[in-house]
N, C-alpha and C positions, 0 to 999 in steps of 0.2 A: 076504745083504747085511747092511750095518751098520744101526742105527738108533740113535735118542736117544731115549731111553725114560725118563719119571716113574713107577716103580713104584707109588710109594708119596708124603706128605708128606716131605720131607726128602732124597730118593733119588734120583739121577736116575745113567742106566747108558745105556754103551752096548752097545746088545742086538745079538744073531743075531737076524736074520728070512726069512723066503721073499722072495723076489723076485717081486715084483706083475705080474700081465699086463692088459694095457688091456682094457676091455670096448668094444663098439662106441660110439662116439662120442666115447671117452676117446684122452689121450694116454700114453704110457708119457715117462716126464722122469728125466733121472739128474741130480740137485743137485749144484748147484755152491757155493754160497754161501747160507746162512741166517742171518740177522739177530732176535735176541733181543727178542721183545716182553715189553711189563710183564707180559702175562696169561701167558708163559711159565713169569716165575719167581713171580708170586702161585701157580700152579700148583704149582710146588715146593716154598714156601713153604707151601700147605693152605689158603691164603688167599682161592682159584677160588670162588665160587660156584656155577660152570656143568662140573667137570671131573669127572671120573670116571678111578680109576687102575683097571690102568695106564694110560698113554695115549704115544701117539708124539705129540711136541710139534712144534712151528713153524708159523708161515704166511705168515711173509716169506722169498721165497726168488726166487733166479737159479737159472735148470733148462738143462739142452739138449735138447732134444725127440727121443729115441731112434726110434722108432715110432709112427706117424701114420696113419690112413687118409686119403684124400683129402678134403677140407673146403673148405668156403664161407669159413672165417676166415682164411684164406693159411697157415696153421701148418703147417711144413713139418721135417722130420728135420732136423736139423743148427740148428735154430734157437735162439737161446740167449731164453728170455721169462722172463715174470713173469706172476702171475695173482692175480685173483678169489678169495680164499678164504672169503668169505660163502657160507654156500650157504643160499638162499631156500627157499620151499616151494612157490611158485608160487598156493598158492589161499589165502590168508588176506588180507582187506580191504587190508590194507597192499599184502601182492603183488599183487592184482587192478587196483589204485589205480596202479600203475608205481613205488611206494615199495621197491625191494626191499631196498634198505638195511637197511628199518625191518620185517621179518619179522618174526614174532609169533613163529615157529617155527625160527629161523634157528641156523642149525650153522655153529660159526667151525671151520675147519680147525685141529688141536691143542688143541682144548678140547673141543667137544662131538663131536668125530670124529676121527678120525686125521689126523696133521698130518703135514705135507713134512720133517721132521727125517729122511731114510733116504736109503740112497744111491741107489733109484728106489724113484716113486712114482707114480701116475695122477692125471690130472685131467680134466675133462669140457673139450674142444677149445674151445667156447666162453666157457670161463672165462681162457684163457689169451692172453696180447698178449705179438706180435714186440716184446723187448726193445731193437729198433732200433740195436743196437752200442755200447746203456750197456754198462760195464763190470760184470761179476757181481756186484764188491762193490758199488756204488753202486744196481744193478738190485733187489738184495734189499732193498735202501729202501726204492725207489717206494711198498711199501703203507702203511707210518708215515707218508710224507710224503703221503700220499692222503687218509689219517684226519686231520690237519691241515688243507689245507688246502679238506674238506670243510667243517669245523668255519668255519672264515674264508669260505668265501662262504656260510654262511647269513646269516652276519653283515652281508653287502652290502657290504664294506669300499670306501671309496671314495676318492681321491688324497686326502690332505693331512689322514686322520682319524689321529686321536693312538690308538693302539692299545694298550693294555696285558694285557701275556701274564704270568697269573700259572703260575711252570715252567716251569726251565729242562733239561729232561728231553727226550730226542729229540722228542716230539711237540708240546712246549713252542717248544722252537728251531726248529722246523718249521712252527709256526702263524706264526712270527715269521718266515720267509723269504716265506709265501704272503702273508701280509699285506703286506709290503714289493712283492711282486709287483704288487696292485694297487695300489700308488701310497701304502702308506699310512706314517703318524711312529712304528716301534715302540721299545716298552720291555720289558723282561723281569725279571722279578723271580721270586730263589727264595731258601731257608732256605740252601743249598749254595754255597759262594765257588767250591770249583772248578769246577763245572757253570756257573755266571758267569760264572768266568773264558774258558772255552771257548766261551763264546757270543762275550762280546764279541773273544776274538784272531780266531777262524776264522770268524764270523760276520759279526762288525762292530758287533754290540748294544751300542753305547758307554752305553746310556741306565739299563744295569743297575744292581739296587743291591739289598742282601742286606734281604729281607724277613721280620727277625725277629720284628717285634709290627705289633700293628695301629696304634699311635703312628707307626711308622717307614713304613708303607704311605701313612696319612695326610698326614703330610708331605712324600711324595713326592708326594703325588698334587697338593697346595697348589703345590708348586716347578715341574713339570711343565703344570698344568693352570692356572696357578693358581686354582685353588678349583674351577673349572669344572667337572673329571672328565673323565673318556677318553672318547671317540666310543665306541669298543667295550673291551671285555674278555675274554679268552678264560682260562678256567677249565681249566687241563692238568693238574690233580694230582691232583682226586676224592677231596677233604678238604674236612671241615665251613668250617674255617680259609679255604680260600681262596675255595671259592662264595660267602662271607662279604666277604669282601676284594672280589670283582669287581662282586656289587652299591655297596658302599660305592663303590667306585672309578669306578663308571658316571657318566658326567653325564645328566641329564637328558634322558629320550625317546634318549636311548642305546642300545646293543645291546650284550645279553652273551651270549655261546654258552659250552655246559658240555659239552667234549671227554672232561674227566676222568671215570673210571670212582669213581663215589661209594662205598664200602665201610658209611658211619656217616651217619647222619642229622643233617640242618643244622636249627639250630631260632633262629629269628628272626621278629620282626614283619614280615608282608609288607605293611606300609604302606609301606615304602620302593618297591615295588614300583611301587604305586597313586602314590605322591607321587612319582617320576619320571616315572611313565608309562614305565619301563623293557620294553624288548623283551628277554626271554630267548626263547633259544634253545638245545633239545636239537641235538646231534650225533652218529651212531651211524655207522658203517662207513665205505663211500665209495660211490660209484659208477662205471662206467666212464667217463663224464666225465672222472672226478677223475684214473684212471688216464694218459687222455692228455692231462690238462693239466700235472699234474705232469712228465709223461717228458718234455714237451715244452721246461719250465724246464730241467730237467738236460743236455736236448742241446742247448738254446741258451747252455748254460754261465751262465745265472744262478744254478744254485750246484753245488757240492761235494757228494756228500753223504757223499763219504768221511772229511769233516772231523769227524763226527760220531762215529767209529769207535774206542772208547777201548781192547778187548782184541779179540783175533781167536783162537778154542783152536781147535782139529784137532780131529773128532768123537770119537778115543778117549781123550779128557782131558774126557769129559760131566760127572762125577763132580765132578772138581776144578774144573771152569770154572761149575758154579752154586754149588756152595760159594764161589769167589773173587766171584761176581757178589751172593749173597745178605750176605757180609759188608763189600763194597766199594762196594753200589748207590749211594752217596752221590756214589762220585767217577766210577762210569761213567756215560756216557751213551748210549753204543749197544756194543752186544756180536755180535759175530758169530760163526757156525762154519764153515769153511772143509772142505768136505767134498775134496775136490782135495787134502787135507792128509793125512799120514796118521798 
């Protein structure tokens, strides 16, 4: 079988491999659609923290369930899911606590273990949810839009709170759909015009506006808020720059959640902190929750999430499709691979 393989920093190939057979409890899944997360191509980039080459990448994916033993989770051959690609440890305080998001030891599928990039692959039966008749491309979402809108309800978001999403990057535009879900006034701001632009044509985010300096953040937040500051802030980029910006941008006894994965260290007075009485909030994976809250938006047609969708490559163009994604990151915002392609 085929796979998508990181050899190396800068390399990515599509490999020969064996063909996987399920162990008891697992499923065998032949991919249909995988969606490009940022830790994919930081991956290729050499930019991972957490990666080790080679490595087979992905963990957003639509599968069809080849082979199944019989199971308490209804997952059945022929069914088309999406899954869990956290995998927990089960004994570390976090996991004993029912946190398993928040594992001390946790293996993301295509980073610290082999990832769904192949044209089958196994997974553990209780990691995987009936895709309920989303379509593949939209199904290989669900877990971006999972990680979002985990991130938004730490935050309590409540009807008629003024929200400001700094990132406008899939999980950016995705905190700003969940947020809108529960009732809330969102804004979205990034360095990017055309990731803007895309937010606000297939979104709806009329409220955006390009956040060059901290001058231009400021006086949007005056225009907006006037003076007041956002109910909450959500942090989608994981730069010094903007965890910066979402305190400044917080109002008072506010709440700010930080989705973005941080690379560089933020160095500021946390008197602001103390002098708001600001509620920060970490965010880290999702949970099964998150799973059927989100599936439940997309099959009640509260949103698209195909709109998000900027290049779609066929798995034997791996090569050229992270090259066009590492020098174009600016203007995509979701990438997919269409294994069904050839």
């Amino acid at each position: 079988m085929k796979a998508i393989v990181i050899t190396e920093p800068g390399k990515a190939v599509t490999d020969e491999q064996e063909r996987p057979e399920a162990a008891k409890g697992e499923a065998l899944l032949k991919m249909l659609v995988g969606g490009v997360c940022g830790s994919d191509l930081a991956s290729f980039r050499g930019a991972s923290a957490y990666v080790s080459y080679p490595r087979t990448i992905g963990h957003e994916f639509a599968a069809e369930v080849v082979a199944v033993e019989d199971n308490p989770y209804g997952i059945r051959p022929g069914m088309v899911v999406t899954g869990n690609p956290y995998f927990n440890c089960g004994k570390c305080y976090s996991c004993r606590r029912g946190f398993v998001n928040c594992c001390v030891n946790n293996q993301t599928m295509g980073v610290q273990r082999e990832g769904a990039f192949s044209e089958y692959f196994t997974m553990p039966v209780e990691r995987l949810y009936d895709g309920q008749g989303i379509a593949p491309e939209s199904l290989a979402l669900i877990e971006p839009f999972c990680i979002s809108y985990h991130g938004v309800s730490r935050a309590d978001v409540q009807p008629g709170d003024k929200v400001l999403v700094i990132g406008a990057g899939a999980i950016g535009i995705l905190a700003g759909v969940a947020a809108r879900s529960f009732g809330a006034e969102v804004h979205i701001t990034d360095i990017a015009k055309d990731k803007l632009e895309l937010a606000e044509r297939e979104f709806g985010f009329s409220g955006s506006f390009v956040n060059d300096s901290p001058d231009a953040l400021r006086a949007y937040v005056q225009k907006i808020t006037n003076g007041d500051g956002f109910d909450v802030t959500i942090e989608a980029v994981g730069a010094p720059s903007t965890f910066l910006g979402c305190v400044e941008a917080a109002a008072s006894q506010g709440r700010m959640v930080v989705i973005g994965v941080a690379k560089h260290n933020a160095d500021f007075n946390f008197l602001e902190l103390q002098r708001k009485e600001l509620n920060v909030f970490g965010s880290r994976g999702a949970t099964k929750a998150d799973f059927a809250a989100t599936m439940k938006l997309v099959k009640d047609g509260f949103v698209d999430l195909t709109k998000l969708i900027s290049r779609t490559y066929p798995i034997a163009d791996a090569g050229a499709a992270f090259q066009d994604m590492d020098q174009h990151s600016a203007e995509i915002v979701k990438a997919e691979f269409d294994f069904r392609r050839e």
